[in-house]
DOKEVO-122276 format. One record per residue: residue in three letters; x, y, z of N, C-alpha, C in turn. Coordinates in steps of 0.05 Angstrom, whole numbers, plus 5000, padded with zeros to 4 digits. Layout:
<sites>
ALAXYZXYZXYZ ...
</sites>
This chain:
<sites>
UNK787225390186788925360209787525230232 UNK788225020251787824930261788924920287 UNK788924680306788724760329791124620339 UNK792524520361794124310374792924300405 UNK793024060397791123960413792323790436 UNK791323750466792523450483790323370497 UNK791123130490788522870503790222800526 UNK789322820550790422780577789122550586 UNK790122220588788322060603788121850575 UNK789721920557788721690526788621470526 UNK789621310540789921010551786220960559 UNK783821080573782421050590780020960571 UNK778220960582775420940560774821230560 UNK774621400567773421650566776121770553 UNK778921790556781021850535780521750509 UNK779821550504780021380478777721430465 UNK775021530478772821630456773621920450 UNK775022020462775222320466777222350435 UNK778422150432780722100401778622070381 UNK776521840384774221730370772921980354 UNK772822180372769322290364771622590355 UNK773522620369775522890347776022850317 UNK776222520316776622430291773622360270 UNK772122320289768822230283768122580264 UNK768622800288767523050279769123220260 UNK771023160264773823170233773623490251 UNK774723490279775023790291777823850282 UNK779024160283780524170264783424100278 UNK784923900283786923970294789423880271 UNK791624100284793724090269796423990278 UNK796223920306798123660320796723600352 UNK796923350343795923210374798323130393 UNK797123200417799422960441797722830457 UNK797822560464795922370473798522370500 UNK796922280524798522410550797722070570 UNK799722030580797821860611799821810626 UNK800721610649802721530669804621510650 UNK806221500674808521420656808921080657 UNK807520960666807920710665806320580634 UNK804220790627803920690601805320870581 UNK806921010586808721140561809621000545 UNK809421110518809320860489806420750483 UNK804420760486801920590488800920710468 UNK800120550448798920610424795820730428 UNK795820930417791820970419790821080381 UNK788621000377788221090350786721340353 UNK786921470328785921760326785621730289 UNK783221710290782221680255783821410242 UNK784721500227786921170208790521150221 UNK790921350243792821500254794021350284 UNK795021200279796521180309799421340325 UNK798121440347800021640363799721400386 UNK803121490392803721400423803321590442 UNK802921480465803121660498805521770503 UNK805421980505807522100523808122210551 UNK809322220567809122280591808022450608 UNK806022450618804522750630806322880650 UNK807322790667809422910694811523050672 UNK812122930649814523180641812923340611 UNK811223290610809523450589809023700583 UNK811123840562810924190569808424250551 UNK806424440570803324550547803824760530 UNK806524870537806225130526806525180494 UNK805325260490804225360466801225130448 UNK800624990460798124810461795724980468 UNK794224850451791625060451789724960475 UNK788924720465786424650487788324300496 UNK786524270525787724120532785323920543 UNK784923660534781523510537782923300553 UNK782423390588782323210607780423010616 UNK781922830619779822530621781522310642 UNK782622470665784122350685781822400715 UNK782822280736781522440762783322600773 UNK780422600792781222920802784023000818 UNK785222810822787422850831789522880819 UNK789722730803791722860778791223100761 UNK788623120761787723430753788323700767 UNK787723570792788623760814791623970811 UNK793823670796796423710799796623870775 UNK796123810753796523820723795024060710 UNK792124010712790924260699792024500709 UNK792324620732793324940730796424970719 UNK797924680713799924830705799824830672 UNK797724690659796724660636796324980638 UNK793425110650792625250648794325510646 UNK796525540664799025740674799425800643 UNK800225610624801725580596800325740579 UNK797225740586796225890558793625740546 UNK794025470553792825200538790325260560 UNK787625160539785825270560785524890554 UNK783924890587783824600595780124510604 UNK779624380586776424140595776924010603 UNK776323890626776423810652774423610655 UNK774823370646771823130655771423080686 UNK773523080702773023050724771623250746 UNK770023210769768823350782769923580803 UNK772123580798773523700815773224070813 UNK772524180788772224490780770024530779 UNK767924270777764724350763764024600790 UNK764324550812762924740839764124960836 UNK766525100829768325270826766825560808 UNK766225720827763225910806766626060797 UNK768926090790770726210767771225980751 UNK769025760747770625570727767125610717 UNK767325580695764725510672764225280680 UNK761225120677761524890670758624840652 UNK759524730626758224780596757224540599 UNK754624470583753524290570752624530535 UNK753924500517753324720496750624690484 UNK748524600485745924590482745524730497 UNK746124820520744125000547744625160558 UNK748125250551748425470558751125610550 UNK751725570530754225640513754825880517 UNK753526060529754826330536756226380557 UNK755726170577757926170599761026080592 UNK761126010567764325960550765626280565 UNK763926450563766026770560767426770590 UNK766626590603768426490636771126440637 UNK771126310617773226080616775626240624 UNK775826480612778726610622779726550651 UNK778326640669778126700701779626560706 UNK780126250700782526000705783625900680 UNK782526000660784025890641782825530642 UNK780425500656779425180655776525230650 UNK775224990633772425000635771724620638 UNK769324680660769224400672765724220660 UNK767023960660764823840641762623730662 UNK760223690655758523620678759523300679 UNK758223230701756822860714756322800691 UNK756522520677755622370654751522350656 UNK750322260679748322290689746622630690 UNK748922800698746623030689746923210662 UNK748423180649748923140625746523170601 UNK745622890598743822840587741423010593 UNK740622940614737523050626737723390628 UNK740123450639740023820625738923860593 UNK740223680576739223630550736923670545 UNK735523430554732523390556731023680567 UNK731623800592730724030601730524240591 UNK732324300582733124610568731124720552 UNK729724570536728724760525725424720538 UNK724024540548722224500562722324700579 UNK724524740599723825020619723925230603 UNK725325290575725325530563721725600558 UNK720425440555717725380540715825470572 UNK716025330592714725320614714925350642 UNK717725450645719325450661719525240685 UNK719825130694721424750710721624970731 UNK719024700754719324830782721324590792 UNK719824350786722224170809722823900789 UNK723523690792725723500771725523300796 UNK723223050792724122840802726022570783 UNK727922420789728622310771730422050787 UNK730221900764732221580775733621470761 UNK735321410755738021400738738621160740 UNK738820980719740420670712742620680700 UNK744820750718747420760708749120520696 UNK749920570662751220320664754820310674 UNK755620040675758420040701760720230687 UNK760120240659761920370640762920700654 UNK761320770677761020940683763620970712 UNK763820650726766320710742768720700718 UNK769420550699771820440684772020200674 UNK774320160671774219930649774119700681 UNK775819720701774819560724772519420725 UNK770219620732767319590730766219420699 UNK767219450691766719390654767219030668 UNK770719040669771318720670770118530693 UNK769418700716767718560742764718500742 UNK763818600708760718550707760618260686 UNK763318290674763118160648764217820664 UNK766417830689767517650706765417550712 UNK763217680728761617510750758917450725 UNK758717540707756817490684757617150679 UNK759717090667760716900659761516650693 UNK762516820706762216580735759516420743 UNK756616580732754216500735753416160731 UNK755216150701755015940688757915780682 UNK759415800701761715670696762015580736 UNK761515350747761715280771765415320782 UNK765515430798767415540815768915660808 UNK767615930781768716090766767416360786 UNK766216310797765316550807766316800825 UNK765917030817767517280826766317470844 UNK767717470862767017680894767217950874 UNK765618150883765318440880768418550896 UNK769318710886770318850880772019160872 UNK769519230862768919550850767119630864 UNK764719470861761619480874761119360906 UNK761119470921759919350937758219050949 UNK757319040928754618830921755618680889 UNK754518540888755518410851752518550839 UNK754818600815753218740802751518570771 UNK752118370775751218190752748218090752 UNK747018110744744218070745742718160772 UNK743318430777743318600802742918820793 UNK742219050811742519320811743219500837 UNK744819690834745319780869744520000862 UNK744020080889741720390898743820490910 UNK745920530893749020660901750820700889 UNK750620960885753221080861755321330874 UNK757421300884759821450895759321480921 UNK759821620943759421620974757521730983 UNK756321571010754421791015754222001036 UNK752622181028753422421049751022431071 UNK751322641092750622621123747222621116 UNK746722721092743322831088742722501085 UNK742822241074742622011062742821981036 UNK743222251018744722150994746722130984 UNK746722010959749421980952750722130941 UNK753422200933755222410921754322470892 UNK753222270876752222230851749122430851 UNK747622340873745222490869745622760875 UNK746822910892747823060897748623250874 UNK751323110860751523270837750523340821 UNK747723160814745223140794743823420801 UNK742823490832742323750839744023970834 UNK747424070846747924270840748124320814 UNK749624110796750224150771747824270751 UNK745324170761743324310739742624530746 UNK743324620771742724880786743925090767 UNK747324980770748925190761748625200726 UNK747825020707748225010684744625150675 UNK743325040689740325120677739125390693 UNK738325370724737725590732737625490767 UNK737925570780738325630814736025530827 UNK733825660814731525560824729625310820 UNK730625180800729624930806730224630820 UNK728224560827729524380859729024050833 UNK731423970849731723690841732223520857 UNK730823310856731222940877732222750851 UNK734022660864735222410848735522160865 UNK735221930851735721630863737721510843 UNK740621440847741721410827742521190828 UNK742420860809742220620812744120660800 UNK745820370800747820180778746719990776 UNK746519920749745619660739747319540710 UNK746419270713748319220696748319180661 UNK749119420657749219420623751819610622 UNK753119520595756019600588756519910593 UNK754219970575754920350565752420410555 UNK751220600569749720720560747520810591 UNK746421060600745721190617742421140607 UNK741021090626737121180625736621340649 UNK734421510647733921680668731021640666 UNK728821640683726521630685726121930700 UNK725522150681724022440691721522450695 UNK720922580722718522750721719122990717 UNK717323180713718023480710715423610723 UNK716223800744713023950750713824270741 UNK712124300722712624540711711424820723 UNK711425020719709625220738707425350715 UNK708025260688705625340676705725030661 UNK702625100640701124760637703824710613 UNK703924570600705524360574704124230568 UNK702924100546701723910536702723700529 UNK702923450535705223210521705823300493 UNK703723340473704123380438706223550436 UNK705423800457706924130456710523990467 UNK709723830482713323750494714423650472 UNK713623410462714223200442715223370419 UNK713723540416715423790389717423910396 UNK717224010419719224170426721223950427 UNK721423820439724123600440724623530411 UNK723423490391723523370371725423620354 UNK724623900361726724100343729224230369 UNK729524040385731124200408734424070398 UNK735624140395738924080396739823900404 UNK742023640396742323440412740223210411 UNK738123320414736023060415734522970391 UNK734022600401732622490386729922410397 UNK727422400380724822310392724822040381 UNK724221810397724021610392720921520421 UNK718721630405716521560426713521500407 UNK713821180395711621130400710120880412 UNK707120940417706420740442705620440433 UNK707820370423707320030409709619960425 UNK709719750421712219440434714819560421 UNK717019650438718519720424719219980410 UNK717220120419716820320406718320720422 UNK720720490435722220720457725720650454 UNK727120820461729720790461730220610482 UNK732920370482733720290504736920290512 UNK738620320525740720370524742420220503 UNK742219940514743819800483744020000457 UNK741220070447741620250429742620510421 UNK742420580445744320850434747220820444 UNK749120580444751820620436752920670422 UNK754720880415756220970401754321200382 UNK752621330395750521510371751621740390 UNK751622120378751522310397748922320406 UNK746922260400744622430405743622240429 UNK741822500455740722400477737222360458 UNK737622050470734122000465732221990478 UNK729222070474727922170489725421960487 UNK724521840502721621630490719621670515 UNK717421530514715021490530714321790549 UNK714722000523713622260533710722240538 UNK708822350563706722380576706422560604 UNK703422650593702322810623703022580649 UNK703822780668703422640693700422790699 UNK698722570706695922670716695122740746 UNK698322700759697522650794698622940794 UNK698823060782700323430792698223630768 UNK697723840771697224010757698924070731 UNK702124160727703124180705706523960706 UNK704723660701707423550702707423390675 UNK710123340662710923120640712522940646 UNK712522680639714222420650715622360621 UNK717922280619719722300599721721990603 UNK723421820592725221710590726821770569 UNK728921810587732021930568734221780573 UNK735421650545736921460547739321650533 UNK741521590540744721720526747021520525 UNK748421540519751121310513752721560533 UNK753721380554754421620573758621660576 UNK759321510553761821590545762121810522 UNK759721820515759222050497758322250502 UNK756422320503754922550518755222600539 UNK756022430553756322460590759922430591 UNK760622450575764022540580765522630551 UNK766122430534766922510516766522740494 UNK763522760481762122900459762023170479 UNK761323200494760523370512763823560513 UNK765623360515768423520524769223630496 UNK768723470470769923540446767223780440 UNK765023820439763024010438764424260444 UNK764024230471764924450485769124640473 UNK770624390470772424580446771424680425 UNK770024600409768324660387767424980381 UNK765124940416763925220425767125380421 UNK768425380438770825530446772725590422 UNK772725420412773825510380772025680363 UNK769325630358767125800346767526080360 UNK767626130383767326400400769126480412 UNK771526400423774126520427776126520416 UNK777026270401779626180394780226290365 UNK777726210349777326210330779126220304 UNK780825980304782225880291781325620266 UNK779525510273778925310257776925400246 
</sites>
C-alpha cells in the first residue's frame, strides 16, 4: 500500500526534479496530482515513463492526500499549505517561509530525523536553504566526533538557484559575448552574471549581510545545535546547477584530517572524492544530477589549534531542494505514516 501523493509547483525546476527523483527512488506512490497556476493548467510534466497533467492549485481539494511536496514561494505557500495542512495531508515545504517557525520541523534526514515527531504541531515540515543543506551534511557527523565551535564558509552559488529566469539570463548574456549587438542587460542579477560573480544572494539586512548568509546561520543552528556560531559570504557565479562551499571548521577538541576523511567517507549522504593530484577533487559540473554531497581537499587548518578545511560540492536541485524534500517523505513514511 502506498501513498497519494501532490507535487505543488510541477511546471518549475525544483517541481520537476521533485517528479524525477520520486520516480528515480521508485517511492511508493499510489496516485499523484501534479499542481501549479492556473495559467499553466493542462501542462504536461513526466513522472517515470508516465505523463500527468497540471491541475489547478486555487481549486485543488487535499483531502484525503497523504503528503503534499511544495516547491512554490512563499507566498503561495503562505495561502495554500495550511489549508493543505487543515485536510490531513501533511505538507514539505521548499520554501523559507516555516524553516524559523520552532512548531514546524525543519529536517535535513542525515542529521536529525528525530525532529520528524514535530511535524504534527502544523501538520507542515519545512526544508532547509539549498546552500545549508549540503554543509549540515558535511557537519553532522564531524561535530558528532568533535563537537564544531564555529563554521567559517563561502558559497559559489550556481543561478539554477534563482530559476529558470536566472538559468536563461546566464545562458542570454553567455551567447551575447560573442554575437555583436546580441548583448543582454541583467535583469534577475543586479550585475551580469556571465563570466562574473556577485557577492550577493537575496536582500541585505541592517547588520551588512545578506538574507542568504543569514539563513546559512539560523538554519544550522536549528537543525545541528544552537551553539555553534557561523559566518557566511554567499557568491553567485556562473554555472548552471550545482552548489560549492569552501569550509573551515574550528572544532573544540583536536580531529586529524585522516580521522575526518574516514569519518566522512562512512557518514550518510556523502561522497569522498579527495585526492591531492590534478583533478583529483569534485567540481560542480560533476555532481549534476548524482544524490550524494561531495566532499574533496580535506586538511588541517594550521593557523587555529583544532581546525579542518573541506570543499563541498552538491547539485543544489537535489540535495538543496528536491532529494532533500522526497528524503524527508521517505523519513515520514518510515516513522509515522507507515504505509509503504
Amino acid at each position: 500500500m502506498g501513498y497519494r501523493v501532490v507535487v505543488v509547483g510541477a511546471t518549475g525546476n525544483v517541481g520537476r526534479e521533485m517528479l524525477n527523483i520520486l520516480a528515480e527512488r521508485q517511492f511508493p506512490v499510489d496516485e499523484l496530482a501534479v499542481l501549479a497556476s492556473r495559467k499553466s493548467k493542462g501542462t504536461e510534466c513526466s513522472f517515470g515513463d508516465k505523463t500527468v497533467k497540471t491541475e489547478d492549485l486555487d481549486t485543488f481539494d487535499f483531502t484525503g492526500w497523504d503528503i503534499a511536496l511544495f516547491a512554490v514561494g512563499s507566498e503561495a505557500t503562505q495561502k495554500y499549505a495550511p489549508v493543505a495542512a487543515k485536510t490531513g495531508c501533511v505538507v514539505i515545504d521548499n520554501s523559507s517561509l516555516y524553516r524559523y517557525d520552532p512548531d514546524v520541523p525543519l529536517i535535513v534526514p542525515e542529521c536529525n530525523p528525530d525532529a520528524i515527531e514535530q511535524y504534527s504541531k502544523k501538520n507542515i515540515i519545512a526544508n532547509p536553504n539549498c546552500s545549508t543543506a549540503q554543509m549540515v551534511v558535511a557537519l553532522k557527523p564531524l561535530h558528532d566526533r568533535a563537537k564544531i565551535k564555529r563554521v567559517v564558509v563561502s558559497t559559489y552559488q550556481s543561478v539554477s538557484g534563482s530559476g529558470k529566469g536566472a538559468m536563461d539570463e546566464l545562458w542570454n548574456q553567455t551567447k551575447g559575448m560573442y554575437v555583436p549587438g546580441q548583448e543582454v542587460a541583467p535583469s534577475v542579477y543586479p550585475k551580469e552574471i556571465a563570466f562574473n560573480v556577485i557577492p550577493h544572494i537575496d536582500v541585505f539586512l541592517d547588520s551588512g549581510d545578506t538574507k542568504e548568509e543569514w539563513k546559512m546561520v539560523a538554519e544550522t543552528k536549528k537543525i545541528l545545535d544552537q551553539s555553534i556560531k557561523v559566518t557566511a559570504t554567499c557568491v553567485r557565479v556562473p554555472v548552471f546547477v550545482g552548489h560549492s562551499e569552501s569550509i573551515n571548521i574550528e572544532f573544540e577538541d583536536y580531529l586529524d584530517e585522516d580521522e575526518a576523511r574516514e569519518i566522512l567517507r562512512e557518514a550518510p549522504g556523502i561522497m569522498v572524492v579527495d585526492k591531492r593530484e590534478d583533478g583529483g577533487y569534485i567540481t560542480p559540473k560533476e555532481c549534476v544530477g548524482e544524490f550524494a554531497t561531495y566532499i574533496s581537499r580535506i586538511r588541517q587548518d594550521s593557523t587555529i589549534d583544532n581546525g579542518i578545511n573541506l570543499w563541498c560540492v552538491s547539485d543544489n536541485l537535489r540535495k538543496g531542494a528536491a532529494l532533500n524534500a522526497v528524503q524527508i517523505a521517505e523519513l515520514l513514511g518510515r516513522r509515522v505514516l507507515k504505509k509503504g
